[in-house]
C-alpha positions, -999 to +999 in steps of 0.1 A: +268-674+513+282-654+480+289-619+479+272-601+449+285-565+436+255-545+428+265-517+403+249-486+413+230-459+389+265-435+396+283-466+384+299-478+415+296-511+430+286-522+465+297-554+477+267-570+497+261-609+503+234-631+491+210-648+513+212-683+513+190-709+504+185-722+534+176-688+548+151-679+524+134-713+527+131-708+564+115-671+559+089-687+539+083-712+563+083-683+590+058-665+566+036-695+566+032-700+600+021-662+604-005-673+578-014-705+594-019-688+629-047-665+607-064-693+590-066-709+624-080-678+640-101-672+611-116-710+611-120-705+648-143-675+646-159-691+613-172-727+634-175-713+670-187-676+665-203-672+630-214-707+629-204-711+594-225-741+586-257-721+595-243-688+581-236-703+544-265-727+540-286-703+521-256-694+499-253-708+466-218-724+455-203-687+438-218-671+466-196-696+491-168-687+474-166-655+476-169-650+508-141-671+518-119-654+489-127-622+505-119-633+542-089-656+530-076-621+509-051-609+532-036-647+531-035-643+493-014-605+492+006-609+527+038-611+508+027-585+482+017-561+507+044-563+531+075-560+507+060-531+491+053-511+526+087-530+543+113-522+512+113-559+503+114-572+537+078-596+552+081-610+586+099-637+580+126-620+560+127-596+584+134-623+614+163-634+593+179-602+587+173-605+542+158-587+521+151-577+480+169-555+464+173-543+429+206-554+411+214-524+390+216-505+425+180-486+426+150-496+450+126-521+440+090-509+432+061-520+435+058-535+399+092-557+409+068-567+440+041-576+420+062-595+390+076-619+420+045-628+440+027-638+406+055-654+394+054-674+429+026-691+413+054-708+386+085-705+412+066-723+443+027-733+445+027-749+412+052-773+422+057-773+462+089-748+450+109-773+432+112-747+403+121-719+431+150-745+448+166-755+418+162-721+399+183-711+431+207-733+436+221-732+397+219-694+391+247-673+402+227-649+421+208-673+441+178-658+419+142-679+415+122-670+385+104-638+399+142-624+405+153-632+375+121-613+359+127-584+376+164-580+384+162-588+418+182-605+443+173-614+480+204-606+498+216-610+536+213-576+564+237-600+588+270-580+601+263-554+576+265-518+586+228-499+582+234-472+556+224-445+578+251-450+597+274-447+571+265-412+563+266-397+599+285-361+603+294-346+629+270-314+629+279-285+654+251-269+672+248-236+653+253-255+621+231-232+598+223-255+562+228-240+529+209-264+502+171-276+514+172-290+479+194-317+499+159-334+507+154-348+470+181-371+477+178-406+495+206-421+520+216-439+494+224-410+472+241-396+496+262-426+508+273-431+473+282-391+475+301-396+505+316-431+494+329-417+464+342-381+475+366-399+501+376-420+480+383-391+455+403-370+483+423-402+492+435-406+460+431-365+451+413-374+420+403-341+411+383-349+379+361-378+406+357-346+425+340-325+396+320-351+379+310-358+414+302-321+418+283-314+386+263-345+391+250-334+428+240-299+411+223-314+385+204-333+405+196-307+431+190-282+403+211-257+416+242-232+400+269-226+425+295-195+419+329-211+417+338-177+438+317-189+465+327-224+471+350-250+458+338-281+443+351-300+475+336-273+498+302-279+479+298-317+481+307-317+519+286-289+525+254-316+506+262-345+525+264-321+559+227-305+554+215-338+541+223-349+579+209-318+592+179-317+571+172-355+579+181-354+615+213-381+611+239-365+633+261-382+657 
């Protein structure tokens, strides 16, 4: 597997690693045996409970159709539905530990959802995925057409550390917060905050500090008095009631 530096929206880049082909293959597969299991449970009920001969005879050839378009739907959106509620992530991706993510750093929405699983139409079912394979194998991000459409990779959770725990602070018990406006940012905001400010104080890079600093406040919408707290004092005071206000203390 490859390691792919995404370049985040505050310009810094996180190292993650690509899922393999191999891998997302066998989450498809995964995927489609969820789906088979339905159809089988579906065609079950259909013969055995509905009597499906009996039920459709009356039904003209549109009418037909329909029905089984409507109780084959959640076949048709299961990938759809379940990347946009599981942050890029269906059953199968999730059993092996990848997922999609945006490369310029933010979170995939649910147009980049919806660009893919049409596009799956070109990538795989049009061709039994021979476009999706090879469109994988020779681009440098592992991408299939639907990635390459929206800027997305599928990258690998395996070994990596969760982001929340990379923001954890130690939070005494009478730890009173002073910014609720904390709660606009994301863990990812504020593991970039934190990622950057140490690296800032290792190397005492005073003007990381401030840019740092006036970025947070423009964010949060707030004016701090220089008088009040330093620009150090500020941005650990953020990522502190960001763990307070989110319940991520050690």
């Amino acid at each position: 597997m490859n390691p792919i530096a995404i370049n985040t929206s505050q310009n810094v880049n996180v190292n993650f690693t690509l899922a393999g082909v191999g891998e997302r293959i066998l989450a498809f597969f995964i995927d489609w045996l969820i789906k088979g299991t339905f159809i089988f449970i579906i065609y079950w009920l259909l013969r055995n409970i509905l009597e499906y001969n009996d039920f459709t005879r009356d039904m003209d050839s549109w009418s037909v159709g329909a029905f089984l378009f409507i109780i084959m739907f959640p076949v048709y959106v299961y990938t759809l539905v379940l990347e946009s509620l599981m942050e890029g992530q269906t059953f199968g991706k999730k059993l092996m530990k990848i997922k999609v993510v945006k490369i310029d750093g933010y979170q995939a929405s649910f147009g980049d959802y919806l660009m893919r699983w049409i596009l799956r139409l070109v990538d795989i079912y049009s061709n039994s995925g021979i476009v999706a394979i090879i469109t994988m194998v020779v681009s440098k991000n592992h991408q299939r057409l639907g990635d390459i459409a929206t800027g997305t990779a599928v990258i690998s959770l395996k070994n990596n550390v969760n982001i929340s725990h990379t923001i954890l602070e130690n939070l005494k018990e009478d730890y009173v917060p002073t910014f609720p406006q904390v709660i606009l940012l994301s863990d990812n905001d504020v593991r970039i905050i934190k990622e950057n400010f140490q690296k800032a104080l290792k190397a005492d890079d005073r003007q990381i500090i401030t840019r740092l600093s006036n970025k947070i406040k423009d964010i949060l919408k707030v004016e701090i008095d220089p008088r009040d707290y330093t620009e150090r004092q500020f941005i650990n005071i953020v990522i502190k009631d960001y763990n307070f206000y989110t319940g991520k203390d050690s």
